[in-house]
ROLOTOR-746509 format. One record per residue (C-alpha): residue in one letter; x, y, z. Coordinates in steps of 0.05 Angstrom, whole numbers, plus 5000, padded with zeros to 4 digits. Layout:
N
AXYZ
...
***
This chain:
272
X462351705185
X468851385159
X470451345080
X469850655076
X462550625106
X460351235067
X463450715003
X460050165025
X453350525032
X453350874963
X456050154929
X448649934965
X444450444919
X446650174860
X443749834799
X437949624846
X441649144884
X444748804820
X451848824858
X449748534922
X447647954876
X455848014852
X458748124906
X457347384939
X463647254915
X469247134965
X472847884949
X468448484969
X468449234947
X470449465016
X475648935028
X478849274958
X477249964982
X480049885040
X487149524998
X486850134959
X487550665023
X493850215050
X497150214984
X496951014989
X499751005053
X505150505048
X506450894982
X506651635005
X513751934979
X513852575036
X516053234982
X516753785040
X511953895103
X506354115066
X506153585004
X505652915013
X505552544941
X501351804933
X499651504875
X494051534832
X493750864779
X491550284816
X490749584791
X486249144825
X488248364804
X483347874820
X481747124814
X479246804747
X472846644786
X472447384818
X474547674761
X469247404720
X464047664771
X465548334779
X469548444703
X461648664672
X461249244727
X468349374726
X466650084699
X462850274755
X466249984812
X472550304789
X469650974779
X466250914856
X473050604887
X477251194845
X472051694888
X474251294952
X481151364948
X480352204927
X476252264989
X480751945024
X487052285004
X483152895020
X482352685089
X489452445100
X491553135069
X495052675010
X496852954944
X496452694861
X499552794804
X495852684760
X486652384761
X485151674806
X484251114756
X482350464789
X482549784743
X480549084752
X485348484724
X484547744721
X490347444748
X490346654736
X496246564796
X490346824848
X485746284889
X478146514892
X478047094947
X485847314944
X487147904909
X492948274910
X493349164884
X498949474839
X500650204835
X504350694804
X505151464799
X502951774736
X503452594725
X498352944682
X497953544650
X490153684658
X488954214706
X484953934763
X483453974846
X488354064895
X488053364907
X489153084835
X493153664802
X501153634798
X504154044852
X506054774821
X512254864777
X513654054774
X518953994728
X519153544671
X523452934688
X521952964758
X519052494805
X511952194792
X514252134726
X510351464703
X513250844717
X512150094728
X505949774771
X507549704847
X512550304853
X512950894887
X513851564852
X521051494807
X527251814832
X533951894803
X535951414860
X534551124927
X529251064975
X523151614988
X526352075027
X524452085100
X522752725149
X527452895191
X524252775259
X517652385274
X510752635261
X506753015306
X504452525357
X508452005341
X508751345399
X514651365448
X520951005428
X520451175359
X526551425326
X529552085361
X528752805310
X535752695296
X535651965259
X536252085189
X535951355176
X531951135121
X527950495122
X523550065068
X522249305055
X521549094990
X516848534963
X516748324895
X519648914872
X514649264910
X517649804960
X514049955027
X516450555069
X516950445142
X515451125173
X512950915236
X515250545308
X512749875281
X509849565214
X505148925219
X505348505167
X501047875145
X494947655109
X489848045142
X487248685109
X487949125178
X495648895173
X500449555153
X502349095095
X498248525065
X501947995041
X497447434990
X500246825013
X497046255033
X502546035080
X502246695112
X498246885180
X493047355196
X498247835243
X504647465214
X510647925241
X512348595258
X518248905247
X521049515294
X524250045278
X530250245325
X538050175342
X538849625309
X531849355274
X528548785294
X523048375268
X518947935313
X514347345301
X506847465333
X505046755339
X504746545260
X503245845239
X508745705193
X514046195236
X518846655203
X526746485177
X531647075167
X537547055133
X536846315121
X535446165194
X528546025234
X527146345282
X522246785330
X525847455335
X532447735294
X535648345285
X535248615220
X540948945176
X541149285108
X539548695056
X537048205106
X532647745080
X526247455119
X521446945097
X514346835110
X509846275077
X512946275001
X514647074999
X521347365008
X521448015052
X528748425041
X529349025097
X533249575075
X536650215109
X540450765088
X543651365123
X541852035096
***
């Protein structure tokens, strides 16, 4: 049984049905849970080939009218979606730095059933599991250091760094052992790593990056990874424009811009 449907099941058992009375609303538990697992993934700073470092402060920002709905069980739910994302991690063989705190936040820019998650790295000194402990002999200074909503663990500079080659079983035409080239978008100051062939983006929650815009599609674009990059539209409704011009497929270098709906998408690389 997957992580989300064990979630989903235990969310069931509680308060004798008072949250299925809650949750009518347009956002559900497993829609967040399920936000929660992508934002450790499109997160994960790789330390070596044994530690692989996501974060472990989320902030779940929700409509006025959501908000309102689920804000008197916010204890709870946060405590049950914090479990999610340990067993999770667990699964994916992910590592913390410090305990899984999950928080609920009205935002007043967010239409009923749009929600968008913030996250950040913070290190703690309490000695816990594997899985929530900071990795042995972690210097102080060094990265997972707390910093600002929507980040990745903080470095001195630049990007996560990548591995070297791809990971077991990675799809043919992904990039050869010897690329070194690292790759991230950023959105809104958020920065999502691009360690595999392709990255889906749109407003879908089974997309490799959700993006809460109204003007964005389901399956918006994808972008590919390669010699050079390209990003491709997949049939949106409003299309895609990069670097200032529309169109349906565009090579992408360091700094070029593509938008979709109202949100700016800037694809960076870097040798190294």
């Amino acid at each position: 049984m997957g992580v989300l449907k064990r979630f989903e099941q235990r969310l069931e058992g509680l308060v004798n049905g008072t949250f299925a009375k809650v949750f009518k609303s347009e956002v559900q538990p497993v829609e967040i849970a399920g936000a929660l697992q992508r934002e450790c993934d499109n997160n994960a700073t790789i330390w070596n080939r044994e530690r692989t470092v996501v974060p472990n402060d989320f902030i779940v920002q929700l409509s006025a009218p959501d908000f309102e709905r689920l804000s008197p069980y916010s204890g709870q739910l946060g405590d049950e979606l914090a479990g999610m994302v340990r067993e999770y991690a667990k699964q994916q063989r992910y590592t913390f730095m410090g305990s899984v705190k999950v928080g609920l936040e009205r935002a007043d820019d967010l239409d009923t059933g749009l929600y968008r998650v913030r996250s950040r790295t913070l290190a703690s000194s309490t000695s816990q599991s594997p899985h929530g402990a900071p990795p042995p002999g972690n210097a102080p200074g060094a990265p997972g250091a707390p910093g600002g909503y929507g980040y990745p663990p903080q470095r001195p500079a630049g990007p996560p760094p990548m591995p070297a080659g791809p990971p077991p079983g990675q799809a043919p035409g992904s990039p050869a052992p010897h690329d070194r080239t690292r790759r991230w978008i950023e959105i809104n100051g958020t920065r999502h790593q691009i360690s595999r062939p392709t990255m889906v983006l749109g407003r879908s929650t089974e997309t490799d990056v959700r993006i809460d815009d109204p003007g964005v599609s389901r399956r918006h674009c994808e972008i590919r990874t390669g010699d050079p990059a390209t990003v491709q539209d997949l049939g949106s409704t409003n299309g895609i424009v990069v670097d200032g011009q529309h169109t349906t497929r565009a090579t992408l270098r360091d700094g070029s811009r593509i938008v979709v709906g109202s949100t700016t998408i800037i694809y960076r690389q870097a040798e190294g």
